[in-house]
Every structure is written in structure tokens, then in C-alpha cells.
C-alpha positions as CSV (number, residue, x, y, z in Angstrom):
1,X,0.0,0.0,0.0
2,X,1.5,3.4,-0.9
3,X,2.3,5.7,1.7
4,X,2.0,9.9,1.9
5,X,5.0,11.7,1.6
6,X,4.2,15.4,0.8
7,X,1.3,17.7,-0.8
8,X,3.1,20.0,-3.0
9,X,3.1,23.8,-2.0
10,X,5.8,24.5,-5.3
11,X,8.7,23.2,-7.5
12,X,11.4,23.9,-9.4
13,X,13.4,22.5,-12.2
14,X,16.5,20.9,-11.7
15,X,19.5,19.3,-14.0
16,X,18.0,16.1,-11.9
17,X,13.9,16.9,-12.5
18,X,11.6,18.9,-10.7
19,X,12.7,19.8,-7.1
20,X,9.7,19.6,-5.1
21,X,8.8,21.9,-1.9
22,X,8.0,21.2,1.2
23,X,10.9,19.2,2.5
24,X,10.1,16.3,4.2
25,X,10.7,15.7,8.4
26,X,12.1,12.9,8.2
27,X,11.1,11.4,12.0
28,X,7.8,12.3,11.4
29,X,7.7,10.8,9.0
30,X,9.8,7.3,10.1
31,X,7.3,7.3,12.9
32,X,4.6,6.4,10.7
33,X,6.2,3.8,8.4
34,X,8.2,0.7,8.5
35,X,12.0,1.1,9.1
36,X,13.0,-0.4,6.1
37,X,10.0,1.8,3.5
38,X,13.1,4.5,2.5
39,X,12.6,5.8,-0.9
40,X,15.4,5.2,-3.0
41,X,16.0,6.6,-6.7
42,X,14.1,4.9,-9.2
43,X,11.3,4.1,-6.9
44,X,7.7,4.8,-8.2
45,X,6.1,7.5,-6.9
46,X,2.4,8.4,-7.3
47,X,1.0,11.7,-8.0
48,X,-2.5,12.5,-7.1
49,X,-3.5,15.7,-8.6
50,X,-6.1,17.4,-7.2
51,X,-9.4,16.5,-8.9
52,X,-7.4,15.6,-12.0
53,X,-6.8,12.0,-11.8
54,X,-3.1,10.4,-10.9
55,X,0.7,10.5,-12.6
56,X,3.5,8.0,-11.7
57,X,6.7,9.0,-11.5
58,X,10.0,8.0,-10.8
59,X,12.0,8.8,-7.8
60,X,15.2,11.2,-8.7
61,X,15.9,11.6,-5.3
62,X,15.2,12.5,-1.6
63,X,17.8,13.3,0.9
64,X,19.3,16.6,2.8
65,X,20.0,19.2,1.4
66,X,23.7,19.9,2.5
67,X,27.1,21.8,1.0
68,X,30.3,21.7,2.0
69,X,32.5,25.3,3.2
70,X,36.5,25.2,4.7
71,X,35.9,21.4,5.5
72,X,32.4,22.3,7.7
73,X,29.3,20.6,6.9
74,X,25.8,23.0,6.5
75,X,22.0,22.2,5.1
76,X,19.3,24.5,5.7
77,X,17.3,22.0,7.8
78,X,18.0,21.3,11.7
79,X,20.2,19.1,12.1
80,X,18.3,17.9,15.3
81,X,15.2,17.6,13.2
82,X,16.6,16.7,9.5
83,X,14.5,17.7,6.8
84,X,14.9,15.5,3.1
85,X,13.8,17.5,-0.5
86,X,12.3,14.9,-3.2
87,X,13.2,14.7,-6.7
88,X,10.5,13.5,-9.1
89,X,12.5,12.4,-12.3
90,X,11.7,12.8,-15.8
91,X,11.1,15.8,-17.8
92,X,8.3,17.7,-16.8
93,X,8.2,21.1,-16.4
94,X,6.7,22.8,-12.8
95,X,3.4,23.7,-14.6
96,X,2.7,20.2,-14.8
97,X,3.0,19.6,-11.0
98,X,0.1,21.8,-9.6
99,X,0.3,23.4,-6.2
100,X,-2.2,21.0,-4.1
101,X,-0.5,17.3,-5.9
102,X,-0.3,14.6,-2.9
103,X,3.0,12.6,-3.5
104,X,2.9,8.9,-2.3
105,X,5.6,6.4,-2.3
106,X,4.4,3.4,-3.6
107,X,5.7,0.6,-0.7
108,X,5.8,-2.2,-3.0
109,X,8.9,-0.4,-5.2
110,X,11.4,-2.8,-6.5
111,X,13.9,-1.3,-3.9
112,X,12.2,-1.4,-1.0
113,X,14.9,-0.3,1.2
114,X,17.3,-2.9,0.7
115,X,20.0,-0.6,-0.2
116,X,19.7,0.9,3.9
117,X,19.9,0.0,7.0
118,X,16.9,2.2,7.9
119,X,15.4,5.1,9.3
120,X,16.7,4.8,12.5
121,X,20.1,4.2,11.3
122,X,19.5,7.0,8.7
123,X,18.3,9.9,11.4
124,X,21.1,8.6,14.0
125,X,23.6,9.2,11.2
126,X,22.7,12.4,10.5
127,X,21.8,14.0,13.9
128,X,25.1,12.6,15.1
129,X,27.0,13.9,11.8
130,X,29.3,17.4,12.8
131,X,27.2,19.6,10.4
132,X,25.2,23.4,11.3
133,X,22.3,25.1,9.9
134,X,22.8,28.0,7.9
135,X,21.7,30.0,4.8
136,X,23.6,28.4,1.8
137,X,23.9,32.6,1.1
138,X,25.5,33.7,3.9
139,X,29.3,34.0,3.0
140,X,31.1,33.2,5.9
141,X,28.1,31.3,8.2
142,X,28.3,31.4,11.7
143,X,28.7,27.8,13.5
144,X,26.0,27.7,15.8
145,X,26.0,25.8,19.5
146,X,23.9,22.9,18.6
């Protein structure tokens, strides 16, 4: 049975597909899935557009947002409360991804998070991982107490 991921408030094209907003809290959402359900490039996503039927999709990607500056770690989410930002591959344009679409992971993808060792593994990485918050604009960020 598919599972919800996002409604879609915007998106954007990348050299990848179209970046989709919002992010995604990721324990929120591994609270209400199994630990093993991570989505995983090439996994089919379904697109329920509102009162215009469905669109599947394949998974580009879905993962933090981060950069690297002087050998210190940033993303724009918290690294207490990590926020991922799906892909949707292919080659449509944002007009074709309407402001109100419900994205859905469909659970039964070929991958099926064998390619993981989970959510809980995932988030622990990540919240134990020596990165900051910051504005990807700021020139010099400041390294904030965690």
C-alpha cells in the first residue's frame, strides 16, 4: 500500500527533475512507516493531482540538502530535526505539478529499502554527523552551538 509523503506547495526544475517543496521531516515521517519503507531513486512514486486524476513518477531523489564550506558541513534544515527534499524524475516542467498534488511512495517499489539499513540508522547518522544550519547565502556562516 503506498504511503504519503508530501502535498506539494511549489517546485522547481533541476539538471536532476523537478525539485519539489515542502521538505520532508524525516522522523515524522519514520514514525509512521516501516523502518526499512526508504525511498530510493528509481522508486515509483504516485502523484494525485487534485481532482485531475493520478501520474506515476520516478524517484530522482530524496535526501538533505547539505554543501560543503573550509571542510564544515551546512543544510538549511535542523540538524536535530533533518528535513529531506524529493526529486521527481523525468522531464516535466513545474506547470505540470500543480500546487495542491499529494506525492505517495508506492511501498511495493522494486527497492524497497534494501539498499539501507533504515530510518533509525539514517536519522542517527545524520543528527550525530558534525554539520550546522545556515543559509547556503551567507558567505562566511556562523557555526552555531547545537
Amino acid at each position: 500500500m503506498p504511503y504519503y509523503l508530501l502535498t506539494v506547495e511549489s517546485s522547481h526544475r533541476t539538471g536532476f527533475g523537478l525539485q519539489v517543496k515542502p521538505t520532508v521531516r524525516i522522523k515524522e515521517l519514520a514514525s509512521r512507516v516501516k523502518d526499512l519503507d526508504i525511498p530510493m531513486p528509481g522508486d515509483k512514486l504516485l502523484l494525485l493531482f487534485p481532482g485531475e486524476g493520478t501520474w506515476q513518477a520516478p524517484l530522482a531523489g530524496f535526501g538533505i540538502e547539505a554543501w560543503s564550506r573550509d571542510g564544515v558541513y551546512y543544510s538549511h534544515s535542523s540538524p536535530t530535526d533533518p528535513e529531506f527534499t524529493l526529486t521527481i524524475g523525468g522531464n516535466r516542467e513545474p506547470a505540470a505539478l500543480p500546487v495542491g498534488t499529494e506525492i505517495w511512495l508506492d511501498d511495493t517499489a522494486p527497492t524497497g529499502g534494501r539498499h539501507t539499513k533504515g530510518w533509525r540508522q539514517i536519522i542517527e547518522d545524520i543528527t550525530s554527523a558534525p554539520w550546522w544550519q545556515a543559509d547556503p547565502d551567507t558567505i562566511d556562516p556562523p557555526v552555531p552551538d547545537r
